[in-house]
Steps between C-alpha positions, in 0.01 A plus 500: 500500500889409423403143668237452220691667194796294600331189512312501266792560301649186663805710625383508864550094579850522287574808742357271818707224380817691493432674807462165695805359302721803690409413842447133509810404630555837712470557912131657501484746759284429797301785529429838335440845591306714370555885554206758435605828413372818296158469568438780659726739279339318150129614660628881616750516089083390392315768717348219718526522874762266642299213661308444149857405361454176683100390326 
């Protein structure tokens, strides 16, 4: 929903233009890592049981 207000706004491509402008000339990293955590204790805070944290 942000996506859409921003571009219809036109600020999202000046934001994607800028964004690209920062790392153009930068060392990209090679890989990434992505670390779940919390969903378990966000399901049990809602009064779910742990495993639906995950759906």
């Amino acid at each position: 929903m942000l996506k859409t207000l921003l571009s219809i706004l036109g600020i999202y491509k000046i934001y994607e233009k800028w964004l690209q402008h920062q790392i153009k000339d930068q060392k990209k990293p090679e890989h990434i890592a992505i670390i779940l955590d919390g969903n378990r204790r966000w399901a049990r805070e809602s009064g779910l049981e742990p495993w639906m944290g995950h759906y």
